[in-house]
C-alpha positions as CSV (number, residue, x, y, z in Angstrom):
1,X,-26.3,-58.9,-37.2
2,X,-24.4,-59.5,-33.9
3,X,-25.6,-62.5,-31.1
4,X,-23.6,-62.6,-28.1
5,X,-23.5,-65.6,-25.8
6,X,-21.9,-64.9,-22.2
7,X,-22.7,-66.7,-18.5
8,X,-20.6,-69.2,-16.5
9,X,-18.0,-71.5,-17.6
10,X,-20.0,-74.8,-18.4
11,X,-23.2,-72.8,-18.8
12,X,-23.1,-73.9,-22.7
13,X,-21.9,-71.0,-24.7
14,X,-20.2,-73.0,-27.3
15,X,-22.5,-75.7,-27.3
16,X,-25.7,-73.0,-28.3
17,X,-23.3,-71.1,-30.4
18,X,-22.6,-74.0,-33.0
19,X,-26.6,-75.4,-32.6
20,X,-27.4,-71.9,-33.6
21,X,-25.2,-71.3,-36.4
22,X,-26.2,-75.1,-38.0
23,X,-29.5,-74.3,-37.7
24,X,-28.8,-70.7,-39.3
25,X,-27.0,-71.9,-42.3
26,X,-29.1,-74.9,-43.0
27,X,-31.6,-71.7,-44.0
28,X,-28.8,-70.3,-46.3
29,X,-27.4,-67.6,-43.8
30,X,-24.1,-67.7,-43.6
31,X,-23.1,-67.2,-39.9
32,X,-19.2,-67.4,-38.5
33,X,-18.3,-68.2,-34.7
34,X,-15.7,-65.7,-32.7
35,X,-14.9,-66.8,-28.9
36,X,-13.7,-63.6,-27.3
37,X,-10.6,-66.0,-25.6
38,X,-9.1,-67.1,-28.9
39,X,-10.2,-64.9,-31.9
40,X,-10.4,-61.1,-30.6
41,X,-7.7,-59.3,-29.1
42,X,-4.0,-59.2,-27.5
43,X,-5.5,-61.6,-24.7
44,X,-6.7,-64.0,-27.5
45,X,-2.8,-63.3,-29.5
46,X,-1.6,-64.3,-25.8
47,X,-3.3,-67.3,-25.4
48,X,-2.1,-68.7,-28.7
49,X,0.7,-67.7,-28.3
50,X,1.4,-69.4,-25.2
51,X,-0.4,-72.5,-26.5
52,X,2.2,-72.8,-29.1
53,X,5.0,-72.4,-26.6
54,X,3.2,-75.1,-24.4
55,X,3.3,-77.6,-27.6
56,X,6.8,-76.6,-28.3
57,X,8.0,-77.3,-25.4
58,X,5.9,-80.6,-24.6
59,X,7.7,-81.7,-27.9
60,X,11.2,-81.0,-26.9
61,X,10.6,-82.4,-23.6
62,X,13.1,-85.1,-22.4
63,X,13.0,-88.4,-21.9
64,X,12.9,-90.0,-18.3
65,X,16.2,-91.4,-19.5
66,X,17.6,-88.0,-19.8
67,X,16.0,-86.4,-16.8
68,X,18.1,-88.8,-14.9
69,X,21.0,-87.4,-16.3
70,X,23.7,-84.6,-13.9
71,X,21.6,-82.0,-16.2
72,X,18.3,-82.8,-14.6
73,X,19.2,-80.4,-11.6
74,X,19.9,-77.6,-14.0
75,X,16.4,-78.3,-15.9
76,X,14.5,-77.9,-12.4
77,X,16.5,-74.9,-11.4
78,X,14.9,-73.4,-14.9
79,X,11.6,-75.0,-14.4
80,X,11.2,-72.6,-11.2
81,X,12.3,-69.7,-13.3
82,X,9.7,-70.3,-15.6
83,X,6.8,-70.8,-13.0
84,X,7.7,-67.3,-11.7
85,X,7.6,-66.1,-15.4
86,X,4.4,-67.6,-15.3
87,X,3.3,-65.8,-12.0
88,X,4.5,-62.4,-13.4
89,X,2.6,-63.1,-16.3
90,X,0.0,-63.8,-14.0
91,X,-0.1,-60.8,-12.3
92,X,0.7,-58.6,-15.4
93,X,-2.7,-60.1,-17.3
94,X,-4.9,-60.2,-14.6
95,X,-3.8,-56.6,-13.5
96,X,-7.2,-53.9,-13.4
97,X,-5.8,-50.9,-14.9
98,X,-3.7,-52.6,-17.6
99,X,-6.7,-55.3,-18.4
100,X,-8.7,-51.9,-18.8
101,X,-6.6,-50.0,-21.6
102,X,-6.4,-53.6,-23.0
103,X,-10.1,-53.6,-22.8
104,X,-10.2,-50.2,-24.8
105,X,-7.5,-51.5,-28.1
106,X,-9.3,-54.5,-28.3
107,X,-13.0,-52.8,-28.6
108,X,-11.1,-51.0,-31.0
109,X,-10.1,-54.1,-32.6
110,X,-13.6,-56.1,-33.1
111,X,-15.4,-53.2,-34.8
112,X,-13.0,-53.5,-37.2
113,X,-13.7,-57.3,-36.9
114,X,-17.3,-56.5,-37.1
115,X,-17.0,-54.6,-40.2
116,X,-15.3,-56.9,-41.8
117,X,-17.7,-59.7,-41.2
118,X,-20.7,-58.0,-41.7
119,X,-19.8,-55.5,-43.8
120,X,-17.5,-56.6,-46.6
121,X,-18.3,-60.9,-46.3
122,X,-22.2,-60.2,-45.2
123,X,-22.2,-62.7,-42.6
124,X,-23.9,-63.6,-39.3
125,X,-21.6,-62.8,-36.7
126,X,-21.9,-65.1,-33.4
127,X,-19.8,-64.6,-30.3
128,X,-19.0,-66.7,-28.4
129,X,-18.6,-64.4,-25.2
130,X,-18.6,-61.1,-25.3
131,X,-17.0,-57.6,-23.5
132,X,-19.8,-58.2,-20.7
133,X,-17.9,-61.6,-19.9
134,X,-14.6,-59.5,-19.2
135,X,-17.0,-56.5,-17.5
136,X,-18.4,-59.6,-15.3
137,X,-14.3,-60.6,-14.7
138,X,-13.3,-57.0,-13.3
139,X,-16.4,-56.4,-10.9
140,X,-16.1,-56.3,-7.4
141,X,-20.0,-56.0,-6.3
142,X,-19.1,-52.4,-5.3
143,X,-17.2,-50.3,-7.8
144,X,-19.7,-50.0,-11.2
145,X,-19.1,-46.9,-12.7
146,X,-16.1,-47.5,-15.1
147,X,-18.0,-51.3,-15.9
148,X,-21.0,-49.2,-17.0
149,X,-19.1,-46.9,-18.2
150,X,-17.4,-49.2,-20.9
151,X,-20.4,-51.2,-21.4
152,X,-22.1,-47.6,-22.7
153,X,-19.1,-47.8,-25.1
154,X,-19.6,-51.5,-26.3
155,X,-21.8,-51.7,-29.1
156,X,-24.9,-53.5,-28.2
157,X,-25.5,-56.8,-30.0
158,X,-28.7,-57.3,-31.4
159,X,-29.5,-60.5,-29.5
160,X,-27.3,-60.0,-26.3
161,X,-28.0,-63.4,-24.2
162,X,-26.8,-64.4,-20.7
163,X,-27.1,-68.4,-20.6
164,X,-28.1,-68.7,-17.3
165,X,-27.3,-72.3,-15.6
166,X,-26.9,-72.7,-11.6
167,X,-22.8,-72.5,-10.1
168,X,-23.3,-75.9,-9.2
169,X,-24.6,-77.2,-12.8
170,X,-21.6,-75.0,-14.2
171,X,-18.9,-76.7,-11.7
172,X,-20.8,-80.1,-12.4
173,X,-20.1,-79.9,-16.0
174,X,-16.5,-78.1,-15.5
175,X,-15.2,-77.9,-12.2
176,X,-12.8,-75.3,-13.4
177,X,-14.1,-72.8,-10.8
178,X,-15.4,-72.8,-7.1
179,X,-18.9,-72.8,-6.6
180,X,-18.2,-69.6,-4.0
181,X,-16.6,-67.7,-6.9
182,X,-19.4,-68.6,-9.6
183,X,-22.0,-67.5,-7.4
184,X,-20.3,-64.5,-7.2
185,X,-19.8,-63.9,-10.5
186,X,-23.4,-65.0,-11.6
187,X,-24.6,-62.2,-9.4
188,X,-22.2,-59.8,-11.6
189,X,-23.6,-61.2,-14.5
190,X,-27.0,-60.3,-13.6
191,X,-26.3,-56.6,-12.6
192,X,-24.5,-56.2,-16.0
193,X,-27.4,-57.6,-17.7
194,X,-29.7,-55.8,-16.3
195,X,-28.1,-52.4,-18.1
196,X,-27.7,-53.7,-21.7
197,X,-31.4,-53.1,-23.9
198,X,-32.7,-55.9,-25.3
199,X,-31.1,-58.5,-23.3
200,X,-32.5,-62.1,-22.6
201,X,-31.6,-64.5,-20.1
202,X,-31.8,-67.7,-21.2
203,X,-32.3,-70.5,-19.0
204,X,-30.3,-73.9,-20.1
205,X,-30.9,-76.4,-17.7
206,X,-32.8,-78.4,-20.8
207,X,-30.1,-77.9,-23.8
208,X,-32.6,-78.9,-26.6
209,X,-35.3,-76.7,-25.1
210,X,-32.9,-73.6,-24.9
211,X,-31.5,-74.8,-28.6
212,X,-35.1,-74.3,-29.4
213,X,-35.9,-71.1,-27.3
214,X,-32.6,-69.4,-28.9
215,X,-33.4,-70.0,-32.5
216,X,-36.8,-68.7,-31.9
217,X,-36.0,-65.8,-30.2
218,X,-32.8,-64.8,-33.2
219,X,-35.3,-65.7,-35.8
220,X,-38.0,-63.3,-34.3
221,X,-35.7,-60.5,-34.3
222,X,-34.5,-61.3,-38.1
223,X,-38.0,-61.2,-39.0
224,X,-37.3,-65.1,-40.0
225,X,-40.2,-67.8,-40.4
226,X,-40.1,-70.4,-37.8
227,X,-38.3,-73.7,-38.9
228,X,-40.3,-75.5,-40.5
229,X,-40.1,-79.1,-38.2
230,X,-41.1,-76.4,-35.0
231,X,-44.3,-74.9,-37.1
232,X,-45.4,-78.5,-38.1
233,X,-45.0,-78.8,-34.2
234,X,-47.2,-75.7,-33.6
C-alpha cells in the first residue's frame, strides 16, 4: 500500500508521516518512511551529496587565527568561485526541461523502490512527499498539459493526501518561503489535486485532530478496525 503526504513547507508532512506509521506498527504493520528530497532520486543523491561536502568542508574550515593569515585573500578569491558553482548549480537543478527528464529516471527509479518495499519486504510504504510536490514546483498557473501529463504517468497512491494548512501558518512554523509564493503554490496544489482519484485534503490546523482524521481515513481504506482507544471513544 502507498500513502503520500504533499502541501506546503511547515504544513506537517513529516510530523503526520511518523504519527501514522507509530500508530501503524503498534498494530503489527510494518510501515517504512521515504521523503521524496532525501531517499528517491538523483535530486535526493544531490542533496546528500552536497550535505556531505558542506560537513567536509565545515570540518576543514580554518581557524580565525589562520584567516588572518596573507592566505586569507586567496581563500575569499575561492570562496566567490564557489558561490558561482553554487549559482550554476542553481540554475542547472532548477532548470524545466532538465528537472523534467529528471522527473521521468526518477519515476523510473521508485517503482523499483516500490517493488522492493512492497513487494519483496511486504511493507507499508509512506511518503513523505510525493511527484505532485515536484508537479506543484514546475507550475506556472497557465501551462498544465505536460504536469497532467506526467501525473497520468505517476502511479496513483492509494491514500494520496494534500495537508492543507494556510501560507501564513506554513511561514509561521517555517519562514523558509514568502507568503506571496506559498499562496501561489497552494493554488497549484489544489489544481493538481483536484485530477488525482481518490485524493483527500486534509486540513491540519489541529495536529491531533488531523493525526486522528488520517489514521481513520488509511485504516478505512485497509479495511482496518478502528483503534481501539478511538472506538471506546465512539
Amino acid at each position: 500500500m502507498l500513502i503520500t503526504l504533499s502541501g506546503l513547507d511547515g504544513a506537517g508532512k513529516s510530523t503526520l508521516a511518523e504519527a501514522l506509521k507509530s500508530s501503524l506498527e503498534r498494530d503489527g504493520i510494518s510501515a517504512v518512511i521515504f521523503h521524496m528530497n532525501k531517499d528517491v532520486g538523483l535530486y535526493a543523491y544531490v542533496r546528500n551529496l552536497r550535505d556531505a561536502i558542506k560537513g567536509w568542508l565545515q570540518t576543514a574550515k580554518p581557524s580565525p587565527a589562520a584567516e588572518a593569515t596573507p592566505e586569507a585573500g586567496a581563500r575569499q578569491e575561492v570562496s566567490g568561485a564557489k558561490r558561482s558553482l553554487l549559482e550554476l548549480r542553481r540554475r542547472i537543478i532548477w532548470n524545466k526541461p532538465l528537472r523534467r527528464w529528471v522527473d521521468l529516471g526518477d519515476l523510473a527509479l521508485f517503482l523499483a523502490y516500490r517493488l522492493y518495499v512492497e513487494r519483496l519486504r511486504g511493507r507499508l510504504l509512506i511518503m513523505d512527499r510525493y511527484f505532485y510536490d515536484r508537479l506543484a514546483d514546475q507550475a506556472d498557473g497557465r501551462h498544465w498539459k505536460y504536469l497532467r501529463w506526467f501525473s497520468g504517468i505517476t502511479p496513483v497512491p492509494d491514500v494520496p493526501v494534500l495537508v492543507e494548512v494556510s501560507p501564513e501558518e506554513a511561514f509561521g512554523r517555517k519562514g523558509e518561503y514568502s507568503i506571496e509564493s506559498m499562496t501561489l503554490r497552494r493554488a497549484n496544489y489544489r489544481e493538481i489535486f483536484g485530477w488525482i482519484p481518490g485524493s483527500v485534503i486534509l486540513p491540519n490546523d489541529d495536529l491531533d485532530a488531523a493525526v486522528e482524521t488520517l489514521e481513520q481515513i488509511v485504516r478505512s481504506r485497509m479495511n482496518l478496525p478502528r483503534p481501539r482507544t478511538l472506538a471506546a471513544g465512539g
